[in-house]
N, C-alpha and C positions, 0 to 999 in steps of 0.2 A: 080528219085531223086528230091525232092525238094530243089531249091535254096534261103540260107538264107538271101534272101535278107530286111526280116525282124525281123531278129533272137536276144533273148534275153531269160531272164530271164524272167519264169511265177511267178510270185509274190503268186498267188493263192495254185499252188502247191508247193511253196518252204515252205509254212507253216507248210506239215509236210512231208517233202523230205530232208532227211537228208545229202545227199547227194549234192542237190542244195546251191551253194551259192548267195545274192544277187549281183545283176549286179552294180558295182559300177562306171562304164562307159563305158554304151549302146551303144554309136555311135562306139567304140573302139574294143568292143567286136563283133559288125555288122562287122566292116571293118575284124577281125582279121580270121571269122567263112565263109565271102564271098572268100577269099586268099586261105584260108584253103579247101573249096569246089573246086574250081575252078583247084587249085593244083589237088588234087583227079580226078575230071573229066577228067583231062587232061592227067594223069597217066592210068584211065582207056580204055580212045579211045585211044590212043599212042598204048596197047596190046591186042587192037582190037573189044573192048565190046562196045555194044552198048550200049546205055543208051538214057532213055525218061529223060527230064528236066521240072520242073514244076515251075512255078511260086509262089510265096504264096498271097493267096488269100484275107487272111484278114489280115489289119496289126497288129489288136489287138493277132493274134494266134501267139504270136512269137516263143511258139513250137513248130509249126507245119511242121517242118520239120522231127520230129517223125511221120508218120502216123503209129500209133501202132506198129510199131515195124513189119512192116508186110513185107515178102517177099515170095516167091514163084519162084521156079525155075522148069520146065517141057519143058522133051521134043518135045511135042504135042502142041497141041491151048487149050488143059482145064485150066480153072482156078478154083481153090478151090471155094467152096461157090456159084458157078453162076451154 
């Protein structure tokens, strides 16, 4: 999971993301999205799951806490694609 600790609104794709609203205050919506994960995370280990935590890497990517939408669950060592 990546942790929002730069999380916002993409201005680029809310152009035609119908769905997206503008972020009308950034710091607010950071604070409200790091509460929100954290909560989560912490419901998840409490019932035993493990979980990797990632950092986000650019602060300009502030959705990238979406990595595609991508998950994978197996009960082996394969992962799709590799």
């Amino acid at each position: 999971m990546i942790e929002p600790t730069n999380f916002g609104s993409n201005e680029e794709a809310s152009l035609d993301n119908y769905w997206m609203e503008k972020d009308t205050n950034p710091e607010e919506t950071k604070i409200e999205a790091l509460s929100e994960f954290n909560a989560f995370t912490d419901k998840l280990k409490e019932k035993g799951v493990d979980i990797l935590i990632y950092q986000q890497c650019h602060e300009k990517a502030m959705d990238s806490v979406f990595p595609n939408n991508w998950i994978s669950t197996h009960k082996n060592e394969n992962i799709p694609g590799n």
